[in-house]
C-alpha positions in Angstrom: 52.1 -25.5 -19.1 49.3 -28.2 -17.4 52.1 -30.1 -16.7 53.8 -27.5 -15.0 50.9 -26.7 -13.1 50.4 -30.1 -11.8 53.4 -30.8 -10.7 53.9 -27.3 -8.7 50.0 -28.2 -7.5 51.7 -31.9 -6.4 54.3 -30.0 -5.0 52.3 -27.8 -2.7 50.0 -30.5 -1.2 53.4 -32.4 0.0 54.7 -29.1 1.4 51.2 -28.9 3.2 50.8 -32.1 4.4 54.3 -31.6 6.3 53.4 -28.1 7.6 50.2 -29.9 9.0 51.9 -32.5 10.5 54.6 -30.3 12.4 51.6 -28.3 13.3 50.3 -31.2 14.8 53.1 -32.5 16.6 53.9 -28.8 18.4 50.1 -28.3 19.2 50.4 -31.8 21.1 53.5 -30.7 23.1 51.1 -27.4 24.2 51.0 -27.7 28.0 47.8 -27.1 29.7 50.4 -23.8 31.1 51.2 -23.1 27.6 47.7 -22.2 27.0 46.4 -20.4 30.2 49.5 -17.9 29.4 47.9 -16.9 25.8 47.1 -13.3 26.3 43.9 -11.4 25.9 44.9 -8.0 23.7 43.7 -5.6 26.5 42.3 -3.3 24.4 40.3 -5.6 21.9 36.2 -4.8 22.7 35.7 -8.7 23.4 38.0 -8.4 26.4 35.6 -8.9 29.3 36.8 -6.2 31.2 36.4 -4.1 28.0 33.2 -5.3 27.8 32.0 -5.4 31.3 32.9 -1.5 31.4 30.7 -1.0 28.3 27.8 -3.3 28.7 25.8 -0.3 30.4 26.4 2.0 27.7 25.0 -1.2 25.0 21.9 -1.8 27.7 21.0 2.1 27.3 21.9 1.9 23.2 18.9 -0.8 22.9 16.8 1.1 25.4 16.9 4.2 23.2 16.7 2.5 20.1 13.5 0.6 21.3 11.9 3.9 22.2 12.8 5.0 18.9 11.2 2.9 16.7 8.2 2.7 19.1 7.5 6.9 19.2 8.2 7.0 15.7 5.9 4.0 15.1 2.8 5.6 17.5 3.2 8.7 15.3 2.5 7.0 12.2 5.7 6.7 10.6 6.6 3.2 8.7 10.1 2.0 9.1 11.6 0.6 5.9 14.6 -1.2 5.1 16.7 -0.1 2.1 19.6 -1.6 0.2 23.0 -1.3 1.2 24.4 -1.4 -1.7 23.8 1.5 -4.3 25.0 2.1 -7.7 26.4 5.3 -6.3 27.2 5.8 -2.8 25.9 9.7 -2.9 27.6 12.6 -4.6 29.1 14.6 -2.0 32.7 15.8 -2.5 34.0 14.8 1.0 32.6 12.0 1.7 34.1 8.8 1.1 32.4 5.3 0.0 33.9 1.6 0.6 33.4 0.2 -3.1 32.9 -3.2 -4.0 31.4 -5.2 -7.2 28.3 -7.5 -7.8 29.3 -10.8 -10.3 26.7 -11.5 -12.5 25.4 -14.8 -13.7 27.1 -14.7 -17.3 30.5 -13.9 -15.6 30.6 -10.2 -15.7 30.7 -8.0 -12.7 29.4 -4.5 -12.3 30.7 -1.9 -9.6 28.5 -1.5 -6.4 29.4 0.6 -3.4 28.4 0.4 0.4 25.6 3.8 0.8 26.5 6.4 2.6 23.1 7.0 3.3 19.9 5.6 2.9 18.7 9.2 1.6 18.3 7.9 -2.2 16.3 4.9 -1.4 14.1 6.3 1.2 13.2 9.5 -1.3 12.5 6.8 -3.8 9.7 5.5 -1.8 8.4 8.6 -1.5 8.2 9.2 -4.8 6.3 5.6 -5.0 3.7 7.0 -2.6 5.3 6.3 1.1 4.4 9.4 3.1 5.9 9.1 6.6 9.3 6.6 6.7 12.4 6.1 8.6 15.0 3.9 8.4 17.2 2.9 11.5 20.2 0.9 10.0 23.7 1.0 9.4 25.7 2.8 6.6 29.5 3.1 5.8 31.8 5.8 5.0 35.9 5.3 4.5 38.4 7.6 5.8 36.5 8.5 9.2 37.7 7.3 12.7 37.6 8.9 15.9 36.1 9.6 18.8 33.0 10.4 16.9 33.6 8.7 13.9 33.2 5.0 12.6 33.3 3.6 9.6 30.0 1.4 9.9 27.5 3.9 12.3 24.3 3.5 12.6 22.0 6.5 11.1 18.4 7.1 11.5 16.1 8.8 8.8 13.3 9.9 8.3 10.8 11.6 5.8 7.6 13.7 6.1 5.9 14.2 2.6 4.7 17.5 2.9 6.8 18.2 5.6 9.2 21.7 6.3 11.9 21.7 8.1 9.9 23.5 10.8 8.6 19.6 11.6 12.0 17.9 11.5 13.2 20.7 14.1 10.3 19.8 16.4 11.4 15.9 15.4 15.1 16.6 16.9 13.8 18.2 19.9 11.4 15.3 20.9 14.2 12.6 19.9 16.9 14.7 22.0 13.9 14.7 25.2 13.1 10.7 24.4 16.8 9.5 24.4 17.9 11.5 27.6 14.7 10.6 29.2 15.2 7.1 28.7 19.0 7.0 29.5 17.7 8.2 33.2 19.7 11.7 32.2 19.1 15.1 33.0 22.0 16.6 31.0 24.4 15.9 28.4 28.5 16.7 29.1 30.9 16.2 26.5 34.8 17.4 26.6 33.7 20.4 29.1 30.3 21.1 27.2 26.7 21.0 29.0 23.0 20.8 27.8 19.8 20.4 29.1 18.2 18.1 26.5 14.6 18.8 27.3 15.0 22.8 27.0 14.1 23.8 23.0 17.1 24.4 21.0 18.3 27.8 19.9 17.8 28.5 15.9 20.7 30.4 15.0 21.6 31.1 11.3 24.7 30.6 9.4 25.2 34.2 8.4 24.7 34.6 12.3 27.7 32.3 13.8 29.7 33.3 11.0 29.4 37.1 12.8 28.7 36.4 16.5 31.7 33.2 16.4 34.2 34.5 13.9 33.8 37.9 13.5 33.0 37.1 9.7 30.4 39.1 7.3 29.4 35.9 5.2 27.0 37.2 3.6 29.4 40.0 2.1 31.0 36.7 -0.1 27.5 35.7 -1.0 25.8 37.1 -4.6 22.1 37.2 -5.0 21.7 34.1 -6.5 23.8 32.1 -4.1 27.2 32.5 -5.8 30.4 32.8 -3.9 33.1 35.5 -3.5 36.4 33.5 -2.8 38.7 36.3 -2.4 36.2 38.1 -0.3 36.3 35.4 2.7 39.7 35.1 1.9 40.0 38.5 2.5 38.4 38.6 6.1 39.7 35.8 7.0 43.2 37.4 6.7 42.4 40.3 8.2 41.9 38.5 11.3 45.4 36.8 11.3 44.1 33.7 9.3 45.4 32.2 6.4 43.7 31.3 3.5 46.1 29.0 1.3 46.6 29.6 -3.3 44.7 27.0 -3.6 41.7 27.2 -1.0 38.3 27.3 -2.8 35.1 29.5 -0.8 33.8 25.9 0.2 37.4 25.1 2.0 37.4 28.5 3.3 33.9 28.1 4.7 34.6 24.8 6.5 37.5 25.5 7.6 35.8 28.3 9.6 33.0 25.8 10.6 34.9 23.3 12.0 37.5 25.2 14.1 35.6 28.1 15.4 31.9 28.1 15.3 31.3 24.0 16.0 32.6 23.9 18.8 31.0 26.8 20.4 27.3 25.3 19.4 25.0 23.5 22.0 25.9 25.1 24.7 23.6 24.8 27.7 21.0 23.9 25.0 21.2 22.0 21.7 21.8 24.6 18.5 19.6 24.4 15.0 22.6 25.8 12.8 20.0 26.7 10.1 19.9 28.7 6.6 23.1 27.4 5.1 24.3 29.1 1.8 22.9 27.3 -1.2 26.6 26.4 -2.1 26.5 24.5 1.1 23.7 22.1 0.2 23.3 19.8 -2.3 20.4 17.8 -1.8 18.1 21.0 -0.6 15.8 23.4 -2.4 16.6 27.2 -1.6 14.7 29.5 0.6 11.5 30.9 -1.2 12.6 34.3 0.1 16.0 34.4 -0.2 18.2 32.6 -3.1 21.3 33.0 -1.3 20.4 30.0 1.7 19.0 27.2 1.2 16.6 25.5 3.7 19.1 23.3 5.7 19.9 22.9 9.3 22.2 21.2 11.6 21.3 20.0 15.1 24.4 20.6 17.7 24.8 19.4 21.0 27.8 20.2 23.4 29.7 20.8 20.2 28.7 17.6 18.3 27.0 17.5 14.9 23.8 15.2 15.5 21.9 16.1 12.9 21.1 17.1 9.0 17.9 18.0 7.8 16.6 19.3 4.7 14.1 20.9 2.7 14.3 18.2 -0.4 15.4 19.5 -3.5 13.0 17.7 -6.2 13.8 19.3 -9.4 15.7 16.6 -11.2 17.5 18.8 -13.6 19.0 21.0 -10.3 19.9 18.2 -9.0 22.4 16.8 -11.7 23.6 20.2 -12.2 24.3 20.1 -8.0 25.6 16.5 -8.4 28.2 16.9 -11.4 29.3 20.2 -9.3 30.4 17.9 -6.3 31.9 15.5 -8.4 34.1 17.9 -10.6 35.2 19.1 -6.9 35.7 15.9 -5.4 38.0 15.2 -8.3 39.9 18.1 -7.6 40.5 17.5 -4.2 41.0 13.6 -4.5 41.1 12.6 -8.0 38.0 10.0 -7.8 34.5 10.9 -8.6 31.6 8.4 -8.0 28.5 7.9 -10.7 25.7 9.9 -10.5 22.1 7.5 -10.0 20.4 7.9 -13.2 16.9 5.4 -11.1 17.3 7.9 -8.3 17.0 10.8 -10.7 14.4 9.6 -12.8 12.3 9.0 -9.5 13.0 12.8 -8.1 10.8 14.0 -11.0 7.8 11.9 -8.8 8.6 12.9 -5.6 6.4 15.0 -3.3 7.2 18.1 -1.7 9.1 16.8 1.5 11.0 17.0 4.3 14.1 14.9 5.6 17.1 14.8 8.3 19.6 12.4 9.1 20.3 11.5 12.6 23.8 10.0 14.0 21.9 8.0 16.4 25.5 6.3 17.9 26.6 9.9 19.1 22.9 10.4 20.1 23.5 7.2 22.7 26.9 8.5 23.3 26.0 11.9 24.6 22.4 10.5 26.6 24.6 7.4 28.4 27.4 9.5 29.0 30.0 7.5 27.5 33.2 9.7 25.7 33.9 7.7 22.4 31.9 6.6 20.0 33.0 2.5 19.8 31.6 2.2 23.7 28.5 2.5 22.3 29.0 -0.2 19.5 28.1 -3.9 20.7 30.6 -4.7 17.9 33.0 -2.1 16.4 35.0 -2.7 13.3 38.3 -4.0 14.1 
C-alpha cells in the first residue's frame, strides 16, 4: 500500500512539474495586449465604477457608525465584543446558522456555529454584573439574500438592566433622528415609501394591524394563556379568499399574514413600533404583566422595512428551555435540523437582572438614511 502511494505521489509531482512548465511557457508568450484585454466582471463590488458609485454610501456608513458608538458611549453604555462562535447559534425555528467545528489539541473536534446574534453573550454579561452594553459587530445567518438581506450584516445591540421596553423605544427613535441627521437627510424613501425620521413613531399593536391591515380578529385565535387556535385563523383567513394550506401551523398562518399584508403597510410617513406580539410569537421575551396572551416585544418599521427587535428579557431559565425545545421540535418539522440548546447561557439566565434588549439592523439603518436601494451598497465588502 506505501509503495503504491509513493509511486502515485512520484507520479503526481512529474505531472506537476510539466503543467508548471507549460504554464510557464504560455504566460511568457502573454502579450502586453493579451493582458490589457482581461476583463473586469462589471458587476463585481471591486469594479471601480462599482465602487466609485458606492463610495458615498460607505463614507455615510462610517459616519453613522461613528456617531453611534459615540451617543451610545456619552450615555454611559460600554461596548463589548463577544464571540462569534457559539455552541448554539440561537434557537429560533427560521433562522438559519452557517456551522462549522473547533479541532482540539488531542485530535478531536467539537461542533461550533457562526451566532446569529450576540444576544446570548451580551445577556451573559449582564448576568456577570454589566448594566448598560452594546455590541456593534457582524453576525451570520444562511439562506438570506436580497435586497435587504446578507448573509454576514452587521447588527447592533444593546442592553439596559433595569430597562422596559418603554426605553428601547425612546432608543430607536433617537438612533433613527442621529443616523438621518448625520447622513444630511430629511426623509427616508424606500420602493415608494416615505418617513420623516425625526417625527416619534406610531405604537400600534399586533392585535391592531392584524384588524386595521387585514381585516383579521387575532385575538379571537388567542386563549387566555397565550395558546393558539389554528383553525380559527384558518378560518378568517379563508373567509377573506385566502388559503390556508393541510399542513399550515397558527405560526405559518400568522407570518404569512405579517409579511404580505401588514409589513408593508408600516412606516409610513413615520417609523411604526409593531408592539405587543402574541406570546407564541416570542421566544426570548417575558409576557405582559397584564395580559398573558402578548408578550412584551416590539418591532421598529420604516417605509416598510423591519429595523428593529426589542424585548422585554425573559429570565426564567426553566421558561426558557420549555420556549427553546418548542422552536426546535418546529424547526425540525419544517426543515429536519434542530441546533443545541446552550446549557452556559442557561445556567447564566438564572443571574440575570430584570432587563431590556433590541436588536438593530444597522446596514438597512445606513441604507434607508443614505438613500441607497440594496443592501450590498452599503457593504465596503459584500460576500461574494
Amino acid at each position: 500500500m506505501r509503495a503504491r502511494i509513493a509511486i502515485r505521489a512520484k507520479i503526481a509531482r512529474k505531472n506537476l512539474r510539466g503543467a508548471c512548465r507549460a504554464s510557464l511557457r504560455a504566460r511568457t508568450k502573454t502579450t502586453v495586449t493579451d493582458r490589457a484585454n482581461t476583463s473586469v466582471t462589471p458587476d463585481a463590488w471591486w469594479a471601480k465604477d462599482r465602487h466609485d458609485s458606492r463610495r458615498p454610501f460607505l463614507m455615510t456608513r462610517n459616519r453613522i457608525r461613528n456617531a453611534v458608538r459615540r451617543t451610545l458611549e456619552d450615555q454611559g453604555f460600554i461596548e463589548v465584543e463577544t464571540a462569534c462562535l457559539q455552541t448554539s447559534p440561537g434557537n429560533e425555528a427560521h433562522l438559519h446558522a452557517f456551522a462549522t467545528e473547533i479541532l482540539e489539541l488531542g485530535g478531536g473536534a467539537r461542533p461550533l456555529y457562526l451566532h446569529t446574534s450576540p444576544e446570548f453573550a451580551c445577556k451573559s454579561l449582564l448576568a456577570a454584573g454589566e448594566t448598560k452594553i452594546f455590541s456593534l459587530g457582524k453576525v451570520f445567518r444562511n439562506r438570506e439574500r436580497g435586497p435587504l438581506h446578507h448573509p454576514e450584516f452587521t447588527m447592533l445591540e444593546w442592553y439596559r438592566a433595569g430597562g422596559t421596553v418603554e426605553d428601547l423605544m425612546a432608543d430607536c427613535a433617537d438612533l433613527l433622528a442621529l443616523a438621518a441627521e448625520t447622513a444630511g437627510a430629511r426623509r427616508f424613501d424606500w420602493r415608494g415609501m416615505s418617513l420623516d425620521p425625526f417625527v416619534e413613531p406610531e405604537r400600534l399593536g399586533v392585535i391592531e394591524a392584524f384588524a386595521r391591515h387585514a381585516g383579521i380578529d387575532l385575538g379571537a385565535t388567542l386563549g387566555p394563556d397565550g395558546e393558539t387556535d389554528r383553525d380559527a385563523l384558518a378560518r378568517q383567513i379563508e373567509a377573506r379568499g385566502g388559503r390556508a394550506a393541510a399542513d399550515d401551523t397558527w405560526d405559518d398562518l400568522f407570518s404569512k399574514v405579517l409579511a404580505t399584508e401588514i409589513e408593508p403597510k408600516l412606516g409610513q410617513g413615520r417609523a411604526t413600533f409593531l408592539c405587543d406580539y402574541p406570546a407564541a410569537e416570542a421566544a426570548l421575551a417575558r409576557r405582559k404583566p397584564d395580559d398573558a396572551r402578548l408578550a412584551e416585544r416590539f418591532e421598529l418599521y420604516a417605509c416598510g422595512v423591519e429595523l428593529a427587535n426589542a424585548f422585554g428579557e425573559l429570565t426564567d431559565p426553566d421558561e426558557q428551555r420549555r420556549r427553546f425545545t418548542a422552536e426546535m421540535d418546529e424547526k425540525d418539522r419544517v426543515y429536519g435540523e434542530r441546533y443545541p440548546i446552550d446549557e452556559a447561557f442557561l445556567a447564566a439566565l438564572s443571574h440575570m437582572p430584570p432587563a431590556a434588549g433590541a436588536a438593530l439592523g444597522f446596514d438597512r439603518l445606513v441604507m434607508l438614511a443614505a438613500g441607497a436601494r440594496r443592501i450590498e451598497d452599503v457593504l465596503w465588502t459584500p460576500v461574494p
